[in-house]
C-alpha positions as a LaTeX table, in Angstrom:
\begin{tabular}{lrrr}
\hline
Residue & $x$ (\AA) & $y$ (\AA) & $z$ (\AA) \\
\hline
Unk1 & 7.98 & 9.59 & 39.30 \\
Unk2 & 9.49 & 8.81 & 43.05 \\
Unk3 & 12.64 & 6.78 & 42.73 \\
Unk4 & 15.82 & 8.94 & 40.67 \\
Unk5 & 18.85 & 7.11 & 40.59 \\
Unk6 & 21.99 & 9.21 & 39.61 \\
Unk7 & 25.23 & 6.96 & 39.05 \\
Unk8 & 28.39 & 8.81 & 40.29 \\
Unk9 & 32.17 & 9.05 & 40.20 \\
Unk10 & 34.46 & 11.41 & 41.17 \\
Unk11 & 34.62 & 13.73 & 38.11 \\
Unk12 & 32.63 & 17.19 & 37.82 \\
Unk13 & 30.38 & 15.88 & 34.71 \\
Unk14 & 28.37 & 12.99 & 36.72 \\
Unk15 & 27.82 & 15.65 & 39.53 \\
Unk16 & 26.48 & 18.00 & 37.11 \\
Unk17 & 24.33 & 15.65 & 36.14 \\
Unk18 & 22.74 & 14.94 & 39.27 \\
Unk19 & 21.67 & 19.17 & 39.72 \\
Unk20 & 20.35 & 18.45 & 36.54 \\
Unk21 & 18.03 & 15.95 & 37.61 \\
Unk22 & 17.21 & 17.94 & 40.74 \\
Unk23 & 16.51 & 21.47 & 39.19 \\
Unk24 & 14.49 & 19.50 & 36.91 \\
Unk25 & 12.48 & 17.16 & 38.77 \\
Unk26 & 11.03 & 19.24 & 41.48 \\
Unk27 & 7.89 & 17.36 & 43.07 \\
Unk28 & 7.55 & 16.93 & 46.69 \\
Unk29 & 7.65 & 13.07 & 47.47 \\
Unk30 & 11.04 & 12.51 & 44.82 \\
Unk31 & 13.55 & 10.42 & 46.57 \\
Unk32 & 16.92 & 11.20 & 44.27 \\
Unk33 & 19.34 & 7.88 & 45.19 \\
Unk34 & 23.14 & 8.96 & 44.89 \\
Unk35 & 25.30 & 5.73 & 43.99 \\
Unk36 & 29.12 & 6.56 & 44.25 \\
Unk37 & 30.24 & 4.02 & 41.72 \\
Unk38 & 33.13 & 1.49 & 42.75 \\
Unk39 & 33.79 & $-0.35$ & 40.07 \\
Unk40 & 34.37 & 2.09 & 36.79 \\
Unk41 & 37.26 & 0.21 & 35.20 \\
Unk42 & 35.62 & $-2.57$ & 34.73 \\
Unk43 & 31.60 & $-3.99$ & 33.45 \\
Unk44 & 32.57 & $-7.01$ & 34.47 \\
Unk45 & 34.50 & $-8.49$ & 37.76 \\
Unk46 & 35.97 & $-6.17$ & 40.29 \\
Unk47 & 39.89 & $-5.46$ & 40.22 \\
Unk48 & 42.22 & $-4.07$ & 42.20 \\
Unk49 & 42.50 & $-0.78$ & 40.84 \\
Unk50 & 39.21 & 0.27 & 40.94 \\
Unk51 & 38.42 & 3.97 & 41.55 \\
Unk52 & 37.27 & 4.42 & 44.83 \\
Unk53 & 34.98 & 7.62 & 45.29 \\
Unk54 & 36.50 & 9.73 & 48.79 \\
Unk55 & 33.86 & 9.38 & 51.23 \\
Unk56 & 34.46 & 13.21 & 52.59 \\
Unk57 & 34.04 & 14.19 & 48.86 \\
Unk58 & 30.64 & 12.29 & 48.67 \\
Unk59 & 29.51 & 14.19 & 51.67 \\
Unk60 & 30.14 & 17.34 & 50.79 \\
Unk61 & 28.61 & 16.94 & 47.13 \\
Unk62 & 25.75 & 15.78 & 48.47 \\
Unk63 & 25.46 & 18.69 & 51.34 \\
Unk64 & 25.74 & 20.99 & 48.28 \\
Unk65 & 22.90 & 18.83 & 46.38 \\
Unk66 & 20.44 & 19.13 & 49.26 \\
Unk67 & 20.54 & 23.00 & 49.29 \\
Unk68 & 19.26 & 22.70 & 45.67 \\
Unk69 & 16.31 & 19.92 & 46.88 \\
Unk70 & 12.59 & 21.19 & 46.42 \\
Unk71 & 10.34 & 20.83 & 50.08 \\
Unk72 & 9.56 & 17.00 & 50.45 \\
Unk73 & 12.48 & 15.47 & 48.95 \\
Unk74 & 15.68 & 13.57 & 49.79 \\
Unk75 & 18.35 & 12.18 & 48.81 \\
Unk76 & 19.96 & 9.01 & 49.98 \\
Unk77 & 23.23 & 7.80 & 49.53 \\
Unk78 & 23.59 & 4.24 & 48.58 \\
Unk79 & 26.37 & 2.18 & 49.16 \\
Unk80 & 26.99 & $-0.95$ & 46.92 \\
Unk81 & 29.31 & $-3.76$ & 45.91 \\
Unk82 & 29.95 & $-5.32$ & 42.67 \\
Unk83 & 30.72 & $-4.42$ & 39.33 \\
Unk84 & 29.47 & $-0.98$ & 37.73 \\
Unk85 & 26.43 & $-2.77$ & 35.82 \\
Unk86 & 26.00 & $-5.28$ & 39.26 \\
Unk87 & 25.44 & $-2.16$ & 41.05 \\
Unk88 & 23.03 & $-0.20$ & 38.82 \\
Unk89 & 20.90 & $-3.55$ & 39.03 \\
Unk90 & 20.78 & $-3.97$ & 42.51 \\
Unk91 & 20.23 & $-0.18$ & 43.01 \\
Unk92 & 17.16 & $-0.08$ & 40.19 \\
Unk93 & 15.83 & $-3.10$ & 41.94 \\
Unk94 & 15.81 & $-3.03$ & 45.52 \\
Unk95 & 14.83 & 1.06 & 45.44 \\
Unk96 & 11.60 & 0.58 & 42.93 \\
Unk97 & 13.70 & 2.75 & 40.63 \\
Unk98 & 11.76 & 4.62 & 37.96 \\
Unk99 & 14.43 & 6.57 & 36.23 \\
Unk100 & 18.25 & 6.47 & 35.74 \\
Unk101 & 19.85 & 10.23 & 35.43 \\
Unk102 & 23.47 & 10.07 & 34.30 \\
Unk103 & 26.04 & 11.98 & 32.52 \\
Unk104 & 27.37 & 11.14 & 28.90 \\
Unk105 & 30.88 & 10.15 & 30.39 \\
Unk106 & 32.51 & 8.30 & 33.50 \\
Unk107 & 36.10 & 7.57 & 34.54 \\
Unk108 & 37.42 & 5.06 & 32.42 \\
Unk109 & 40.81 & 4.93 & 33.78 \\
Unk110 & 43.75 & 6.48 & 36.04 \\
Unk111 & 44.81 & 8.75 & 34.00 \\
Unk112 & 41.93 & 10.78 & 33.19 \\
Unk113 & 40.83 & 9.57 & 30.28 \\
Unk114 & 36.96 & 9.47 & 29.49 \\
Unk115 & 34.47 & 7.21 & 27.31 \\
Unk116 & 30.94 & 6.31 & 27.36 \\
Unk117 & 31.72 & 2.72 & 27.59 \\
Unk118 & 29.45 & 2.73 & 30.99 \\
Unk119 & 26.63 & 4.50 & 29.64 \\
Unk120 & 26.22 & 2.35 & 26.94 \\
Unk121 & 25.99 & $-0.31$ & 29.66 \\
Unk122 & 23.30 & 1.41 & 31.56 \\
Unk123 & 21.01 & 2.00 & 28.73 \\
Unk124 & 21.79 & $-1.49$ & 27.09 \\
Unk125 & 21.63 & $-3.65$ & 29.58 \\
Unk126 & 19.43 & $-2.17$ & 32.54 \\
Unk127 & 15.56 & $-2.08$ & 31.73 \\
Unk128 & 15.02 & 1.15 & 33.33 \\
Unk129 & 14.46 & 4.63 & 31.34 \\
Unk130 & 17.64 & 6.72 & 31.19 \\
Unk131 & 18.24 & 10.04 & 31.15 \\
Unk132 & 21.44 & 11.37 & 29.89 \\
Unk133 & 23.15 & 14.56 & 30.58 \\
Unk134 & 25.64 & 15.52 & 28.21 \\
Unk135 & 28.90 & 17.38 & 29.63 \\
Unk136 & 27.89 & 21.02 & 27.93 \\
Unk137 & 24.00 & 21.04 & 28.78 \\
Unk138 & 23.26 & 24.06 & 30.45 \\
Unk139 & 20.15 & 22.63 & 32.75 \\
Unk140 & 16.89 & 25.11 & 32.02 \\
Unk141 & 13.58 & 24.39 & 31.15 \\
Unk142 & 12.71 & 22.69 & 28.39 \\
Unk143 & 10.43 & 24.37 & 25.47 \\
Unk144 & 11.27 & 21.98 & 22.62 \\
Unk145 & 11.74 & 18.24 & 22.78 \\
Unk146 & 11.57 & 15.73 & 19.88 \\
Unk147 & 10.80 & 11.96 & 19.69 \\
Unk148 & 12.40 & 9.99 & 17.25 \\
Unk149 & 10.62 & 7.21 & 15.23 \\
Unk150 & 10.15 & 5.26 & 12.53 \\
Unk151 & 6.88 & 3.88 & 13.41 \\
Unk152 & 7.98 & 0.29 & 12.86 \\
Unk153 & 6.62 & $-0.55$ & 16.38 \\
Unk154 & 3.45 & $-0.31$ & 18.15 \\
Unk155 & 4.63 & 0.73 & 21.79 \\
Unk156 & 3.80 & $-0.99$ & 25.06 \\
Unk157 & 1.70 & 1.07 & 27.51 \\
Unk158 & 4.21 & 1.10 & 30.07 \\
Unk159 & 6.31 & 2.87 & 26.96 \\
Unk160 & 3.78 & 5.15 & 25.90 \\
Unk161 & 3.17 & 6.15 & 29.70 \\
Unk162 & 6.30 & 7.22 & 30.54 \\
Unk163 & 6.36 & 9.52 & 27.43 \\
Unk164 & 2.58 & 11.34 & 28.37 \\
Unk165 & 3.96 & 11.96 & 31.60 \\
Unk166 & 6.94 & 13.44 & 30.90 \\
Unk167 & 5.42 & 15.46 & 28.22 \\
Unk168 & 2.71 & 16.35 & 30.66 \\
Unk169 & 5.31 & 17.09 & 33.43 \\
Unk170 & 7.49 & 19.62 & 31.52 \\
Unk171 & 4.66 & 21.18 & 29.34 \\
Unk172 & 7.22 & 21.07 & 26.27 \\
Unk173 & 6.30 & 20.79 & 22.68 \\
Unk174 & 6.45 & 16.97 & 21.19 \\
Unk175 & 7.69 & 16.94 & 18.01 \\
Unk176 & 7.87 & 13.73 & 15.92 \\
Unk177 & 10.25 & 13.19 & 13.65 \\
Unk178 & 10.87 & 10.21 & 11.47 \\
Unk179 & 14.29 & 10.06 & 10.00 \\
Unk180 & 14.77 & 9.21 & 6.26 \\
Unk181 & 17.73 & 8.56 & 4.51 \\
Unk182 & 15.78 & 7.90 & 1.28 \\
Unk183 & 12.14 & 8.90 & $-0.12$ \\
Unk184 & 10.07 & 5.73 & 0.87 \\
Unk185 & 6.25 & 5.50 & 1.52 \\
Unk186 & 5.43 & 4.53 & 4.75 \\
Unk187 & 3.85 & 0.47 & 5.08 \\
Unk188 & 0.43 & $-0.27$ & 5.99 \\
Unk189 & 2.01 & $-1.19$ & 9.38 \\
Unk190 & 3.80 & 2.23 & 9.61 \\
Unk191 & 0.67 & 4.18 & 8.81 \\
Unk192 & $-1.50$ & 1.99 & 11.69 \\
Unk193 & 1.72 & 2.76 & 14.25 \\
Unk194 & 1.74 & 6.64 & 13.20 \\
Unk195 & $-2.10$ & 6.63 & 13.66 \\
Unk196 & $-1.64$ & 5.18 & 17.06 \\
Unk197 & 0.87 & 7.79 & 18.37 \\
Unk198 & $-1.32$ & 10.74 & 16.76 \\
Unk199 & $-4.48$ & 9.40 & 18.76 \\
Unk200 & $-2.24$ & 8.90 & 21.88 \\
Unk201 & $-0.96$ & 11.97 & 21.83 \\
Unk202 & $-3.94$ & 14.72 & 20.85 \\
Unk203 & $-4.28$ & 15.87 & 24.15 \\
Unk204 & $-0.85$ & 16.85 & 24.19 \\
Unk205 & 0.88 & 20.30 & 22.15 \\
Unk206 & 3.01 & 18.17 & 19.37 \\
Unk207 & 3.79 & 17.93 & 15.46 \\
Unk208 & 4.62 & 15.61 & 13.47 \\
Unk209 & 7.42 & 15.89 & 10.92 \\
Unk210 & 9.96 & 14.11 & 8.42 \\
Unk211 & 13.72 & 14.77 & 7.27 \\
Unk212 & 15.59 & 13.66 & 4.66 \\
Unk213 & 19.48 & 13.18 & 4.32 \\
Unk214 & 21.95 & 11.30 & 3.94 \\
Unk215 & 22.67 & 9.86 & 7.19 \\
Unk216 & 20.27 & 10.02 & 10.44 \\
Unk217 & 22.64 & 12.00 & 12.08 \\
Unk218 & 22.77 & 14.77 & 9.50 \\
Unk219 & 19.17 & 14.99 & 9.63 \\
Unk220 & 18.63 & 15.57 & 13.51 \\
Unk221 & 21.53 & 18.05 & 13.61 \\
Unk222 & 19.61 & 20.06 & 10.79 \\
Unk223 & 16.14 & 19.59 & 12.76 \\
Unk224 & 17.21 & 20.01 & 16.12 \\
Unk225 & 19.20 & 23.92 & 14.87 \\
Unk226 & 15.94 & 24.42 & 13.32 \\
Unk227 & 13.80 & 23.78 & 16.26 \\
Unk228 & 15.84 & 24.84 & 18.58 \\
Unk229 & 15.76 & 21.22 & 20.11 \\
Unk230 & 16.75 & 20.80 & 23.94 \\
Unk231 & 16.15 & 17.01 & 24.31 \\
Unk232 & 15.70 & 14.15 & 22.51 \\
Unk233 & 13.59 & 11.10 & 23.34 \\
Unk234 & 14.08 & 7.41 & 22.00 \\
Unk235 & 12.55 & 4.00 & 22.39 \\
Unk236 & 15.40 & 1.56 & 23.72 \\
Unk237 & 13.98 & $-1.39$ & 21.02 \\
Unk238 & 14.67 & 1.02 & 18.25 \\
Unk239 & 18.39 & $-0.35$ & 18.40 \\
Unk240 & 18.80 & 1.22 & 14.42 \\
Unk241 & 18.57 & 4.60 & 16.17 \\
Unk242 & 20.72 & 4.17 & 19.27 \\
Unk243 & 23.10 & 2.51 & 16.88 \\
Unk244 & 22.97 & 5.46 & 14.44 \\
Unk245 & 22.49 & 8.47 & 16.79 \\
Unk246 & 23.45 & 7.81 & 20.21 \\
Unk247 & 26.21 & 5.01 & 19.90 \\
Unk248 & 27.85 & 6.34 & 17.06 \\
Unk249 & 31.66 & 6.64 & 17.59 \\
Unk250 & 32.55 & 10.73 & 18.38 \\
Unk251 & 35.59 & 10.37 & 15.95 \\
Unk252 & 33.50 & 9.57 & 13.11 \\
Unk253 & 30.44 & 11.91 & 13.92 \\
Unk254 & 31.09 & 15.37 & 13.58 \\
Unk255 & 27.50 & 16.52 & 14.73 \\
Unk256 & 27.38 & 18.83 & 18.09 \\
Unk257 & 23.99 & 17.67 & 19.30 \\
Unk258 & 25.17 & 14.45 & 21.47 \\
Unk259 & 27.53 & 17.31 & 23.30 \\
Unk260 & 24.96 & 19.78 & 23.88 \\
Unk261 & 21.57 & 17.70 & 24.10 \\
Unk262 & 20.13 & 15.07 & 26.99 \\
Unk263 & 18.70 & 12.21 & 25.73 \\
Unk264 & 16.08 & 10.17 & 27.29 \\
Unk265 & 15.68 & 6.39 & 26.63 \\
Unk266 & 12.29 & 4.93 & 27.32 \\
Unk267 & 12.35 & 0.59 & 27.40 \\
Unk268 & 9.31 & $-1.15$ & 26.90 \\
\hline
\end{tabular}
């Protein structure tokens, strides 16, 4: 890990986001790239009333972000044009970028209303791993973290790589945890796939477990109280889960774990 990008506008939450990513990514030789985001109205073309980050304000968050840097890192601040997703491309791209850090929410229009309309965008349509910082995470180290899968897949190295080493980086306990919203018996396929991620992972302090409920979303807000959960990981082709647990509209979920919890999003 050498190349952080951290997506920014000019509200507190995508700032937070970025200590975040600092306090917890402290190896020398980490180059953290801060993109002040010009285009947040709009995924597509740019338009007039675009929000336009003060460049004093950048300066003086990111004098306050190098105080918290570890010895051998930087940060550099990038300055792009385009749309918001045009940017994030070109950023992840021309800086070898191996992980996005953002927060749950950006600007979404004059008045100060908020959606995550843009981080849907990043993790949907840039094939980078994403990390995202929800508003109310209180940035510590982490003891418990849980993967979620239903072991339909066999994962890519590339995949499977980026897991180890951020399991080996943060010294946490793995859990696996396959969601069920009804008693089924796992396929010969889902068997070979489990059997695959227990052999992968045996070096490594982790579980594996099962809940059922009614919805997916019931279930990890029951395991992660119970486990004390502080981050949860998911493979970008599982799109039933990001549907179901990430993406879910906030008037219709009524769980507390996308407001408190990060989750990290590892492509293939």
């Amino acid at each position: 890990m050498k190349h952080i990008l951290i997506p920014v506008d000019n509200t507190d939450p995508s700032w937070a986001a970025a200590q975040c990513a600092i306090s917890m990514y402290r190896d020398a030789g980490i180059c953290f790239y801060i993109l002040p985001a010009t285009s947040l109205n709009s995924l597509g073309k740019v338009e007039s009333s675009n929000v336009n980050v003060c460049s004093c304000y950048i300066k003086n968050k990111i004098e306050s972000l190098t105080i918290l840097l570890a010895p051998h890192q930087k940060i550099v601040n990038l300055s792009l044009q385009g749309s918001f997703i045009t940017q994030i491309k070109e950023a992840v791209y021309s800086n070898d970028i191996d992980l996005i850090v953002c927060t749950d929410v950006f600007s979404a229009s004059n008045n100060g209303q908020i959606d995550a309309t843009h981080t849907r965008a990043i993790i949907t349509r840039v094939k980078c791993p994403v990390l995202v910082v929800p508003q109310s995470f209180k940035c510590s180290p982490l003891k418990q973290v849980v993967l979620l899968s239903d072991f339909n897949f066999t994962h890519r190295s590339k995949a499977i790589y980026m897991l180890t080493s951020f399991i080996k980086r943060t010294q946490t306990h793995l859990n696996i945890l396959q969601l069920q919203t009804s008693l089924t018996v796992l396929t010969q396929s889902q068997i070979e796939n489990k059997s695959f991620l227990k052999n992968t992972l045996q070096q490594f302090s982790c579980s594996f477990h099962s809940v059922l409920d009614k919805t997916m979303d019931d279930a990890l807000q029951l395991f992660i109280n119970i486990h004390q959960v502080e981050l949860v990981i998911l493979f970008a082709k599982n799109i039933n889960f990001l549907e179901n647990i990430l993406f879910l509209p906030t008037d219709v979920n009524s769980m507390n774990y996308r407001k408190k919890v990060p989750f990290l999003i590892i492509h293939e």
